[in-house]
DRENDO-1510 file (C-alpha; in Angstrom, 1 decimal, always signed):
<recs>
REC; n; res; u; v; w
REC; 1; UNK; +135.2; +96.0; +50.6 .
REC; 2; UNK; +135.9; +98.4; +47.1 .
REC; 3; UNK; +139.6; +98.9; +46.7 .
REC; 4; UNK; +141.3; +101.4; +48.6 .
REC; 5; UNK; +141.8; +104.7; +47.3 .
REC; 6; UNK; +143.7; +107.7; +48.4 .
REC; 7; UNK; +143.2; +106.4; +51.8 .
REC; 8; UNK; +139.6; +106.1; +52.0 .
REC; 9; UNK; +136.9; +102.8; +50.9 .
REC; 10; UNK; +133.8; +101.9; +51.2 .
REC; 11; UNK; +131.5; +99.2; +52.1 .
REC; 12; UNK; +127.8; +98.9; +50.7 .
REC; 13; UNK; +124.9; +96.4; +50.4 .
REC; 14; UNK; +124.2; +94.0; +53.1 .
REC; 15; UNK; +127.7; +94.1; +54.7 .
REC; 16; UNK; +127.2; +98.2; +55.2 .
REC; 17; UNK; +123.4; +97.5; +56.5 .
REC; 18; UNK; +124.4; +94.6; +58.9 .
REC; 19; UNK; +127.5; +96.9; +60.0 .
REC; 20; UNK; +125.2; +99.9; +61.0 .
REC; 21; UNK; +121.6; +98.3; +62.2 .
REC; 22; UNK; +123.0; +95.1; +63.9 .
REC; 23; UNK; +126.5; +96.6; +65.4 .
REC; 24; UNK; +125.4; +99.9; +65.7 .
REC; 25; UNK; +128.6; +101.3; +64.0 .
REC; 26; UNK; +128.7; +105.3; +63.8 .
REC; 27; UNK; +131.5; +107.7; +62.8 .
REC; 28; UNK; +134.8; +107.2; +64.5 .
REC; 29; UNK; +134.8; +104.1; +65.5 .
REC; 30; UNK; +138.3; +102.0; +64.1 .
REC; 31; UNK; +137.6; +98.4; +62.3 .
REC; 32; UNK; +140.1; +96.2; +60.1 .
REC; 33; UNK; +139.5; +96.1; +57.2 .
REC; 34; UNK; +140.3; +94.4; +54.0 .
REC; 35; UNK; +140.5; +95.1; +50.1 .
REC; 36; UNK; +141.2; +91.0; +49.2 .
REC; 37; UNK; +144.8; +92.5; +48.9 .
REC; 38; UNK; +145.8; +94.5; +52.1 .
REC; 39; UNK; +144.7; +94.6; +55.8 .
REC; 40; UNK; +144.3; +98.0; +57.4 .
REC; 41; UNK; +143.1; +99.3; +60.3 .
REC; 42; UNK; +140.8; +102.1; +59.2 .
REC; 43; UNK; +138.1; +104.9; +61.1 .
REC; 44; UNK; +134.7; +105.2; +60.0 .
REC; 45; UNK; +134.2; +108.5; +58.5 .
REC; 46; UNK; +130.3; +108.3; +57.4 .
REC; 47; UNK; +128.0; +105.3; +58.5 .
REC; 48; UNK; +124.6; +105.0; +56.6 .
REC; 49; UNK; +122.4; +101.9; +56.2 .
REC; 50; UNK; +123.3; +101.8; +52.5 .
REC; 51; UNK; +127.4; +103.2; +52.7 .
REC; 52; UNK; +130.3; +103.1; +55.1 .
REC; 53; UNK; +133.0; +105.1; +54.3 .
REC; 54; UNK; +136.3; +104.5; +56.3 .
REC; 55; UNK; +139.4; +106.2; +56.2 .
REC; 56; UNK; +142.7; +104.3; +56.4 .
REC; 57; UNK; +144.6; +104.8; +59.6 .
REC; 58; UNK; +147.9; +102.4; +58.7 .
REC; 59; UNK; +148.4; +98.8; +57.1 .
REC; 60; UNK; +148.1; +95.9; +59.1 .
REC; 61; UNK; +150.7; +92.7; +59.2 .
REC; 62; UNK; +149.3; +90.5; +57.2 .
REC; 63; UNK; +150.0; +86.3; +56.9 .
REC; 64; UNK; +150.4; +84.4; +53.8 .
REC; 65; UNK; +149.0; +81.2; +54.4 .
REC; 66; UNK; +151.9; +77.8; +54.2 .
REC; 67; UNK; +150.1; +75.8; +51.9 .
REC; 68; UNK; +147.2; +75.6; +49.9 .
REC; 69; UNK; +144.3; +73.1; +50.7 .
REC; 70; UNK; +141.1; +72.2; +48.9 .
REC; 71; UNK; +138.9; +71.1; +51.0 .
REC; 72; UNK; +136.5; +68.2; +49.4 .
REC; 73; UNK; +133.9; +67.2; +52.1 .
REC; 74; UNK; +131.0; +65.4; +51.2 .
REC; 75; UNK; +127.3; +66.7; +52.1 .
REC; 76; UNK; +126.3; +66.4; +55.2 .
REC; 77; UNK; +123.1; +68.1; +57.2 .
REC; 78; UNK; +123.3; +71.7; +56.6 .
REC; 79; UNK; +123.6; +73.0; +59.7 .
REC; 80; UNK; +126.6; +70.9; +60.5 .
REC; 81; UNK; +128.1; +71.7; +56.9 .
REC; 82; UNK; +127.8; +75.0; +57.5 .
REC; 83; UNK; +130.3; +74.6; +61.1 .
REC; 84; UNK; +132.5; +72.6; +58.9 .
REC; 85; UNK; +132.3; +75.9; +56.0 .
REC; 86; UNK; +132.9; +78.1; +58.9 .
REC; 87; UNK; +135.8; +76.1; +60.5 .
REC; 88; UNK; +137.9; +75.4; +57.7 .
REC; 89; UNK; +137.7; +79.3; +56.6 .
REC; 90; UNK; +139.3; +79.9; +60.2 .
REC; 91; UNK; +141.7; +77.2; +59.4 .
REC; 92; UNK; +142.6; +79.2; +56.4 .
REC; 93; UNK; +141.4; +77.0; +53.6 .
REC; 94; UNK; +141.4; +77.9; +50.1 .
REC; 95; UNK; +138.6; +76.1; +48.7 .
REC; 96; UNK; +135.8; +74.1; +50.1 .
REC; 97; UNK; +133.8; +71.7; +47.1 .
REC; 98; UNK; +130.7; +69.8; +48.6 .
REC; 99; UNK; +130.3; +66.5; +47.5 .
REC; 100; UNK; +127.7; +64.1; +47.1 .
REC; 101; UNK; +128.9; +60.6; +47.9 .
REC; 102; UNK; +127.1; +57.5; +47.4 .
REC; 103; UNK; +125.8; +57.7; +51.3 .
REC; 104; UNK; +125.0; +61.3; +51.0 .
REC; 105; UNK; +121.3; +61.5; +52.2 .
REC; 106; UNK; +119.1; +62.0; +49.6 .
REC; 107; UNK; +118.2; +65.5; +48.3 .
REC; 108; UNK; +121.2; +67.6; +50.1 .
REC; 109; UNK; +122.8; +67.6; +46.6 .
REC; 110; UNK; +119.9; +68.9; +44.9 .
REC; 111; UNK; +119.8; +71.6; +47.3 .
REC; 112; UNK; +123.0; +72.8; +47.6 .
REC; 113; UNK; +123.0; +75.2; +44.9 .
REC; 114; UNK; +120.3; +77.1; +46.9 .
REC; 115; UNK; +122.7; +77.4; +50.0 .
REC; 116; UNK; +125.5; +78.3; +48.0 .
REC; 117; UNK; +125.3; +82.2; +48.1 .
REC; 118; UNK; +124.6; +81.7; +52.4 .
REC; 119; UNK; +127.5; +79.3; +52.3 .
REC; 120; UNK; +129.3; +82.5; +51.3 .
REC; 121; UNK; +128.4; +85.0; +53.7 .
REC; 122; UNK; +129.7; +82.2; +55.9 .
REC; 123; UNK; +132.9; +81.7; +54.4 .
REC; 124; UNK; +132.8; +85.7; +54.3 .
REC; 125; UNK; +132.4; +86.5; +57.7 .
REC; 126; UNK; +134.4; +83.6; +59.0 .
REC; 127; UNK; +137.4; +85.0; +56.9 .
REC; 128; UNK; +136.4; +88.5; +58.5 .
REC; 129; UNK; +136.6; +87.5; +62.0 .
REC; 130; UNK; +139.9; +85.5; +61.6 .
REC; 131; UNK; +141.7; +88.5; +59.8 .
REC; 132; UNK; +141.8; +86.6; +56.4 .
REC; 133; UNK; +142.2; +88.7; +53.7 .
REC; 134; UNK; +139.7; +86.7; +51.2 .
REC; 135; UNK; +137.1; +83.7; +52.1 .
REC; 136; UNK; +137.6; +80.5; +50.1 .
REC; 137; UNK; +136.0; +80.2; +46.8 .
REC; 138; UNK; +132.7; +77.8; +47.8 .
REC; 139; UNK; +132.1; +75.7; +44.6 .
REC; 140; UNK; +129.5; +74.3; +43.2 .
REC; 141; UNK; +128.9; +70.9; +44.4 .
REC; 142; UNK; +130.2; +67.7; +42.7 .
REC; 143; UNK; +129.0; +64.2; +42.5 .
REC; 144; UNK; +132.1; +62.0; +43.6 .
REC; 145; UNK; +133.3; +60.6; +40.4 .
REC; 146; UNK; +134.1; +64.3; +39.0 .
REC; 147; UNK; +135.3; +65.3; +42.8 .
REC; 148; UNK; +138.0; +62.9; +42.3 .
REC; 149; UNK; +139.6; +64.3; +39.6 .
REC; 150; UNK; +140.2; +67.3; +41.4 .
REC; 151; UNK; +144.2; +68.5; +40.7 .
REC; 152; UNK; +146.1; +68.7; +43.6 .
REC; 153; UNK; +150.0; +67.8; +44.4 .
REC; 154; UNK; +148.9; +65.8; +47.2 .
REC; 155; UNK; +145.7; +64.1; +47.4 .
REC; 156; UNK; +144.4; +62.2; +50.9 .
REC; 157; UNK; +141.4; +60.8; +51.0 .
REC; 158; UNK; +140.1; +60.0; +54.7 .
REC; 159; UNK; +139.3; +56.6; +55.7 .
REC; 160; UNK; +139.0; +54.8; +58.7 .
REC; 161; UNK; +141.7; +53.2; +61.3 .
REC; 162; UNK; +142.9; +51.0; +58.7 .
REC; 163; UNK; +144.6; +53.3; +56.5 .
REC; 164; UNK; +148.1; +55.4; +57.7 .
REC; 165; UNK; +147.9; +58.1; +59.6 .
REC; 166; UNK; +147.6; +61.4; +57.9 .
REC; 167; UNK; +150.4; +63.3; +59.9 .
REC; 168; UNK; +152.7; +60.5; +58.7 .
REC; 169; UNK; +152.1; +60.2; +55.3 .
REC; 170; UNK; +152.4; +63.8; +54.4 .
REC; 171; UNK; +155.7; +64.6; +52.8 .
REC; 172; UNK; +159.1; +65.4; +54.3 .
REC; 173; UNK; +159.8; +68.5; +51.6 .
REC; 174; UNK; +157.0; +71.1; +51.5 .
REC; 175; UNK; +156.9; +74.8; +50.5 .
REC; 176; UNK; +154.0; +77.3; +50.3 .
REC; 177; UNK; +153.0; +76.8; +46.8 .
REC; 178; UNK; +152.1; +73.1; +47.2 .
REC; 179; UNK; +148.8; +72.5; +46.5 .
REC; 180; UNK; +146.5; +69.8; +49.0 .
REC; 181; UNK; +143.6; +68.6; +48.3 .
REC; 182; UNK; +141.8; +66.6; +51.4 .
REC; 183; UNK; +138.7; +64.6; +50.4 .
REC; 184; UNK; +136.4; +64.0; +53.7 .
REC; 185; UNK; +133.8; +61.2; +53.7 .
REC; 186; UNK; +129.9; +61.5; +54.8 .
REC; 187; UNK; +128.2; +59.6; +57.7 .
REC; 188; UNK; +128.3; +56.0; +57.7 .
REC; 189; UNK; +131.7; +56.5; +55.3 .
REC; 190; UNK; +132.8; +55.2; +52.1 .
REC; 191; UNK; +131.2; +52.4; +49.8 .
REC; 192; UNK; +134.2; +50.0; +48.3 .
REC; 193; UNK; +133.2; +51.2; +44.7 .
REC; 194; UNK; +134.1; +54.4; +46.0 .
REC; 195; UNK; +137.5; +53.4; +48.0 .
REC; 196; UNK; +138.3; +51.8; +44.7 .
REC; 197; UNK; +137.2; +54.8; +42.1 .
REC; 198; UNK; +139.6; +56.7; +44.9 .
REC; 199; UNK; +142.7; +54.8; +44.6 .
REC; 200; UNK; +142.3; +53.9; +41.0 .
REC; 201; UNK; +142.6; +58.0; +40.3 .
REC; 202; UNK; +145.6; +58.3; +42.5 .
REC; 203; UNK; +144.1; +58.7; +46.1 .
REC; 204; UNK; +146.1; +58.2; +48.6 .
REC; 205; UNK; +143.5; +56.3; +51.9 .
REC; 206; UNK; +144.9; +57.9; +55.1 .
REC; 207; UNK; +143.5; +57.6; +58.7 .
REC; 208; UNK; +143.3; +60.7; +62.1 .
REC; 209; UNK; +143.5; +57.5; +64.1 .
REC; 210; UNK; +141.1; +54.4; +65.8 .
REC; 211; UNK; +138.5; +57.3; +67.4 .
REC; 212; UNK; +135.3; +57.4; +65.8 .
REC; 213; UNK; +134.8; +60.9; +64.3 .
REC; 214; UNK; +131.4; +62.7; +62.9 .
REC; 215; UNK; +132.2; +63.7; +59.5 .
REC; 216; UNK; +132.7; +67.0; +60.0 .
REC; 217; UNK; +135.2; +66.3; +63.2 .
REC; 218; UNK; +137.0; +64.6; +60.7 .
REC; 219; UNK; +137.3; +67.1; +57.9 .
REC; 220; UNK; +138.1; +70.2; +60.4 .
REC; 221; UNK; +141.1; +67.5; +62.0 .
REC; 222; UNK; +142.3; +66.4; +58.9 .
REC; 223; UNK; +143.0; +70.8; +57.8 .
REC; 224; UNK; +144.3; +71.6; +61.2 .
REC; 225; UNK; +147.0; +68.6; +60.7 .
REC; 226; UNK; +148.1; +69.3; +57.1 .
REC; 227; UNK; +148.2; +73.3; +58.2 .
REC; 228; UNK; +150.2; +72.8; +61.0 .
REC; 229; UNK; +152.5; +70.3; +59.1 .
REC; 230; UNK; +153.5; +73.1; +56.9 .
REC; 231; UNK; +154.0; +76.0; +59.3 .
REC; 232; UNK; +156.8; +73.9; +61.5 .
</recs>
């Protein structure tokens, strides 16, 4: 969506066509919308296949989100990464990097560049439906040795019933500009090179408990915990 101005946007490309072929929107009738920096709740003033032009009823409430998460999940089959893409926009992540771990099967790394730009309409219209006002940034993916050395304020990696449990180990003090970053394991989990590389960089190996989760169970569990540590 362009910037409001004077009270009126406008939507155009594939978004506009999608809005007018496939839900049959026409003039008058009232959608949210969203200029990445405001929520409103706006009237459509002109529909065409190409265009949408709204004009702004009122601002919405918006949100701010209580803490910042990366999201580093290695590759999994697409259609299953794509649920955890569109789970962990809903959840309100801020970032999602795919990673290719040693256990990765072969050639989803190789591909992912190719999905990236659908893994975005995803993210998009995930963020849409949950009244986000931006999707997270997809990025590139990484091979696990540069994933690692991802900056974060806190850094979990998940591992199995061994480790502490995640709710437990995150901190006592937390405010809204702390930066998380959870790093999410692919099926058949970590190799010990990888544990290792892990703690050696400053990892800290936590556990969601002695249940046996699919990978992206795991990574959609382990952003609903953290979130909901730092809202209460």
């Amino acid at each position: 969506m362009d910037a409001v101005r004077d009270g009126m946007a406008e939507l155009r490309g594939e978004e506009a066509r999608h809005l007018t072929r496939s839900l049959r929107a026409e003039a008058g009738r009232q959608y949210e919308i969203s200029d990445s920096g405001s929520l409103y709740l706006a009237e459509i003033v002109e529909a065409h296949p190409g265009s949408v032009i709204f004009r702004v009823l009122e601002p919405l409430p918006i949100s701010e989100p209580p803490v910042q998460i990366t999201l580093l999940a290695a590759l999994i089959k697409f259609d299953r990464f794509e649920w955890t893409i569109e789970k962990a926009t809903e959840l309100g992540v801020d970032r999602i990097v795919p990673v290719e771990a040693a256990r990765t099967e072969k050639g989803l790394f190789a591909a992912a560049e190719k999905r990236r730009e659908r893994w975005r309409r995803i993210a998009r219209a995930s963020s849409q439906q949950s009244r986000r006002l931006r999707a997270p940034e997809i990025l590139p993916a990484a091979r696990f040795r540069t994933a690692i050395s991802e900056r974060a304020e806190f850094r979990y990696v998940l591992e199995e019933e061994t480790a502490p449990a995640l709710l437990r180990s995150l901190p006592p003090d937390r405010s809204e500009s702390s930066r998380v970053a959870l790093l999410t394991g692919p099926e058949g989990g970590w190799t010990e090179a990888e544990r290792e590389l892990a703690r050696s960089a400053g990892w800290l190996p936590v556990s969601l408990g002695s249940q046996i989760l699919r990978a992206e169970t795991a990574a959609i569990a382990s952003v609903a915990i953290v979130w909901n540590a730092w809202l209460f």
